[in-house]
N, C-alpha and C positions, 0 to 999 in steps of 0.2 A: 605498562611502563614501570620501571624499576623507580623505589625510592632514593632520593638523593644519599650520596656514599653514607653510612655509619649509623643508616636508620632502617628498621623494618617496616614495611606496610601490608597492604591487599590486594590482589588483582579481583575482574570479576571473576565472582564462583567461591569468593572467598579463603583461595586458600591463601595462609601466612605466606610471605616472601622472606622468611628468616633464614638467610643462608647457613652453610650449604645443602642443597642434596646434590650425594656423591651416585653419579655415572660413571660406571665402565662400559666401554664400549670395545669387541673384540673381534679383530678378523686374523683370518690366515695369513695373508703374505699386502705387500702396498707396492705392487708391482703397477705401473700406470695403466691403468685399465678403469673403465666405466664404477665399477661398486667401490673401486677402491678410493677415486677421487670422490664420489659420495658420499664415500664414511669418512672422509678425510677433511670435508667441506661441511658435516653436518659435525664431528668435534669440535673445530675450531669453531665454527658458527657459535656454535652451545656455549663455547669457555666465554665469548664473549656477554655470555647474561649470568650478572652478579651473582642471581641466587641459583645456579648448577657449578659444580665443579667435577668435571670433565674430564676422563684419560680415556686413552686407548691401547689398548693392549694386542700385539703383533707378533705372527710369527717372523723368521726370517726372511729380507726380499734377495731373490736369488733370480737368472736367468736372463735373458735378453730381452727382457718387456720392457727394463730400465726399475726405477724406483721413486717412490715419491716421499720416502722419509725424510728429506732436506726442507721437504713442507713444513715439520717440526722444530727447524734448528730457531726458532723466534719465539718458543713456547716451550720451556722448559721444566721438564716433569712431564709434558702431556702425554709422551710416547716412552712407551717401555716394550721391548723383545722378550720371547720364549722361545729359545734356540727348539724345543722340540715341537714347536707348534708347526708344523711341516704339513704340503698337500698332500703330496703319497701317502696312503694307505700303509703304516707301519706300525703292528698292534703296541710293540712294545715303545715305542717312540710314543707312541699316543697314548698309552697309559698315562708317559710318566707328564704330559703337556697335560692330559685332565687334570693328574695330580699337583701341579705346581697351580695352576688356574684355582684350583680347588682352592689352598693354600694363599694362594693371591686374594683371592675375594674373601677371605677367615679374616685376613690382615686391615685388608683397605674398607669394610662395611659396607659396599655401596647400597645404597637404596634403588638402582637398578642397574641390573648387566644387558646390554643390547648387545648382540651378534649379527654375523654380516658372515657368509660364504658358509660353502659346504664344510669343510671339517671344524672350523673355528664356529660355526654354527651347532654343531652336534656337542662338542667337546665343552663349548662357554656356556651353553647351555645345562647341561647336565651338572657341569663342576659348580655352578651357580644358585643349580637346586640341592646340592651335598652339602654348598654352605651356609647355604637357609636365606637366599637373598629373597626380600618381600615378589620384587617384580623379576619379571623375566623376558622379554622381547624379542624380536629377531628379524630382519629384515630379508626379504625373498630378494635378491637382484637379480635371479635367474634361475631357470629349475634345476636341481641335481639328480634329476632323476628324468627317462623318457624314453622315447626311439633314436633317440643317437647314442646311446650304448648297447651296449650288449645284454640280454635278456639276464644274465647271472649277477649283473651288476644294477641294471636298471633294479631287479629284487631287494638288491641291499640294500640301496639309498632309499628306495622308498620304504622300508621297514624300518632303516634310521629315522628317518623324519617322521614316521606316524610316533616311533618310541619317542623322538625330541621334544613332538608337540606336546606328550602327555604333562610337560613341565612346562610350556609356553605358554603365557598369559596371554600374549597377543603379539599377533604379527603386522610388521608392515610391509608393503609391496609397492613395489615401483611402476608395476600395474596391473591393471584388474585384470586380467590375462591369468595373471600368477595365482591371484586367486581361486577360480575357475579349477584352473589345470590342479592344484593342491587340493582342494574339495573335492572334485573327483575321483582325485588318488585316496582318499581317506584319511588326508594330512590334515588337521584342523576343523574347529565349527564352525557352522555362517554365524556372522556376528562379529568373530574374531581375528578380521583382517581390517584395514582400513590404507587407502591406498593414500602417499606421498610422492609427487612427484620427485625423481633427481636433479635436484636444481644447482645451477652454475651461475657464474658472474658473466650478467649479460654483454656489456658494455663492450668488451672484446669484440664480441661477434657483431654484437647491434653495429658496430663502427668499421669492421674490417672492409677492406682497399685489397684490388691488386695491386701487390708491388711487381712490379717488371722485372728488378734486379734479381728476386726468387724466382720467376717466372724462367729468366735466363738461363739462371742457375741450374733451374730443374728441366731444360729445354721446352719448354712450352712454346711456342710460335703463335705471332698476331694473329688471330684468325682460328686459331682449334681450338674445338668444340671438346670441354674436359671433363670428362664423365670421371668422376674420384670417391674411392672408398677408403674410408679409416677404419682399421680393422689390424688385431695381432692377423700374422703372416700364417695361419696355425690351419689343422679342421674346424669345419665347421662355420667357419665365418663366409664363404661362398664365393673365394676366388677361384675356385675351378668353373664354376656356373661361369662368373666372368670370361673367364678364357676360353670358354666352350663356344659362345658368345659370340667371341671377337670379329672371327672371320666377319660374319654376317655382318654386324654393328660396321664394319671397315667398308666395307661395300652400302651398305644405308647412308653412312658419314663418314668421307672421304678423310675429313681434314678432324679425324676422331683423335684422339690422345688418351689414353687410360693414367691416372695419378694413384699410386698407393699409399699410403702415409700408413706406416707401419715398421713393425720388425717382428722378425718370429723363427720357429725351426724351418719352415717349410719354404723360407727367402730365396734360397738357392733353386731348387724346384720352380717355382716362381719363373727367378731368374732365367734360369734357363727353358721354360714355355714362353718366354717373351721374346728369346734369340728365335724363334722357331717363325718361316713366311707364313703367313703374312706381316706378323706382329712386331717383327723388327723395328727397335727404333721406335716404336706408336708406346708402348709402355714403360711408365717412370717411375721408378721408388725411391721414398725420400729415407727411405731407413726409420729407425728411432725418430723421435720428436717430442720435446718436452710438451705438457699442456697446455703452456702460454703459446706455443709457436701453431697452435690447430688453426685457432683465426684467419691467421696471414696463407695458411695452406687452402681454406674452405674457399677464401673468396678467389682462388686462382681455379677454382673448378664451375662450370653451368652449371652439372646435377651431380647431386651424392648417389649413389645407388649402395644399396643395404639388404643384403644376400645371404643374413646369418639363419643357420637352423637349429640356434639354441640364443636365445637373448631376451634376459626378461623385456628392458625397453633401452636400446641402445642410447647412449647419453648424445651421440653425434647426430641422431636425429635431429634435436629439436636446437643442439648448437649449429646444423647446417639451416636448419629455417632459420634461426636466429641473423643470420649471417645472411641470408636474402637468396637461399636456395635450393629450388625446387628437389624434393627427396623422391625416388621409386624403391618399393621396399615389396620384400615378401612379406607376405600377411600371414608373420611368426609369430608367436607370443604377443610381446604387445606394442609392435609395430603396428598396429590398426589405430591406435591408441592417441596417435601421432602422425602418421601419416593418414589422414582423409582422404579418402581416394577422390579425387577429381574437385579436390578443395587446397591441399595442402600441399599436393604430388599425387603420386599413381601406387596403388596397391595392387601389387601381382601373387598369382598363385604359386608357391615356390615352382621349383623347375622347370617352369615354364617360361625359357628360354625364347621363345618367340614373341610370347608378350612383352619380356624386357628389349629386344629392341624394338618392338613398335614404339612403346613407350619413349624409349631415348630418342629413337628417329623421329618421334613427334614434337619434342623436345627441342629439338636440332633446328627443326625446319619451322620452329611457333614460337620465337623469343618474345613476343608477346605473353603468350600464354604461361611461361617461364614465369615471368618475370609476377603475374597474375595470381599465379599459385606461391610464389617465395612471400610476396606481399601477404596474402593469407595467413602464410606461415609466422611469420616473424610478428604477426598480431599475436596470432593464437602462442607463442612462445614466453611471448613479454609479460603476459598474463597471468601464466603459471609457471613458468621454469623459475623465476630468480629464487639463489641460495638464500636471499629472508624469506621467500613464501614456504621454502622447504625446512626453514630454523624454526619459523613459526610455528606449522605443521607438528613438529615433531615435540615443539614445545608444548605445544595445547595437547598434545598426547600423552607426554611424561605425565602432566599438570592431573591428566583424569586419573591416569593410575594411580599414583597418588593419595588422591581423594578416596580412591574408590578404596584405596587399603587401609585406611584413615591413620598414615602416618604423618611424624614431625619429627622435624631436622636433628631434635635430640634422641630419637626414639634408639638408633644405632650407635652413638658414642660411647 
């Protein structure tokens, strides 16, 4: 606990609470997506403990995901842009975003830079070690590297990230999945990971209701059974498995409905597999959806189903337990993590399209056991997801580094 306003004290462990220590924290783009409401929820969390003071530092948010820099307009100074901090792979673009980062961090002293995504991870990284920052950090939300690219690219990123780590103090990961898969590749030492959940504000979900009038809105009818995935409209998230799916799932459960809560390039595509019989009419998209509006969407669905082949630990997971609803997920990354198989919901082997409807028709036909497994969940959720157990986390983590570097709050000014 912090000392009352205009006094310094001690936590345990001893270290001085004399503020500040200066955090940068730095991602690619704050397009609404899982890592991004993460880092976005673990700044402000942070700014609000007297002794850290707090920025983040962003490329530009561009594209149809939406944006969540209006999260900032109550915190003024916390967010700053780098028009060239961009995701495409553009050497000369990305020179000159190391060099302005570089420049950025000579300026501001922080006592530590945390990075978040692939190229805002490579680039904050590096320009953090050119300008002599004590710590250096970096959070894995997802691999950048694996079998969903292509062999010439999979080479690169993983060559990026063994050269990143050689400047990384320590990683965090949002689950042990990530560590695993990164030790394997040759990315890091054991020792040098330590897992934080991504935590949200429970309360939304802990309390969400169907409303009817949404319900309406999105044609849902009294009586259908709503199998719904949140998910950008893009590869790799596993809407084609779904649609491959459906026929059969329509014949298992008549009164079946598919909800998308989404947007992405592949909408249209989408769209028109939905025109297509049998599916007519049985699948709904809600388009874009700000953060605050998942809630009111989760509880108009029975199951989530979570189909992605690249996701560290999707954050809708444990906001659809939260929210009282049974999850089936492939057993990707670290969807194990979160879903329990036959505890929390149902773990399937990806593409294995027949087990996701037995599952969902088991589902369909055992509201009991629904209802058995969401119960599980929303324990196991409340326990670990809230954004203080994740403020905390991260604080007790700053706090060792720290220590372990034997700095103080003047040592940079």
């Amino acid at each position: 606990m912090s000392p009352p306003e205009g006094e310094t004290g001690s936590i345990p462990g001893s270290l001085p609470v004399t503020p500040p220590w200066r955090i940068v924290h730095v991602i690619t783009r704050l397009i609404v997506g899982g890592a991004q409401e993460n880092t976005v929820s673990s700044v402000l969390g942070l700014r609000e403990r007297r002794d850290f003071q707090v920025q983040l530092i962003s490329g530009p948010t561009t594209g149809p995901e939406g944006s969540l820099e209006s999260l900032f307009d109550s915190s003024p100074g916390a967010l700053s842009i780098i028009p060239e901090l961009i995701r495409p792979v553009r050497p000369w673009t990305d020179w000159i975003a190391y060099r302005r980062l570089t420049e950025r961090f000579r300026q501001q002293l922080p006592h530590i830079v945390h990075t978040h995504s692939g190229k805002a991870g490579i680039l904050g990284r590096l320009a953090a070690r050119k300008a002599g920052v004590p710590i250096i950090l970096h959070t894995i939300h997802g691999p950048s590297f694996g079998p969903f690219q292509g062999p010439l690219a999979n080479a690169a990123f993983t060559q990026a990230e063994r050269f990143a780590a050689r400047v990384t103090d320590h990683f965090v990961v949002v689950a042990d999945a990530m560590t695993r898969q990164y030790l394997a590749s040759g990315v890091g030492r054991p020792g040098q990971f330590t897992r934080v959940f991504s935590g949200f504000d429970l309360d939304p979900f802990l309390n969400a209701q169907p409303d009817p009038e949404l319900a309406k809105r999105l044609g849902i009818q009294p009586g259908d059974f709503v199998v719904g995935k949140v998910a950008r409209l893009f590869e790799l998230k596993g809407h084609d498995d779904l649609f491959r799916a459906a026929p059969e799932l329509l014949r298992r459960i008549p009164n079946l409905r598919i909800l998308l809560v989404g947007d992405g390039p592949w909408r249209e595509r989408f769209e028109a597999l939905s025109r297509q019989p049998p599916l007519n009419g049985r699948v709904l998209f809600t388009g874009l959806i700000p953060p605050s509006e998942v809630p009111r969407h989760l509880a108009l669905m029975d199951v989530l189903v979570h189909l992605s082949g690249r996701e560290g630990l999707a954050r809708v997971l444990p906001q659809a337990l939260a929210a009282g609803k049974p999850i089936v997920a492939y057993d990707c990354d670290g969807a194990s993590e979160i879903c329990l198989d036959e505890q929390t919901g149902f773990l399937i082997l990806p593409d294995h399209l027949d087990a996701l409807v037995n599952r969902l028709g088991q589902l369909a036909d055992a509201p009991e056991l629904a209802r058995s497994l969401a119960a599980e969940g929303q324990a196991f959720v409340r326990e670990r997801f809230s954004t203080e157990r994740m403020v905390q986390d991260l604080d007790a983590l700053y706090r060792d580094w720290i220590m372990r570097k034997g700095l103080r709050p003047t040592l940079l000014r």
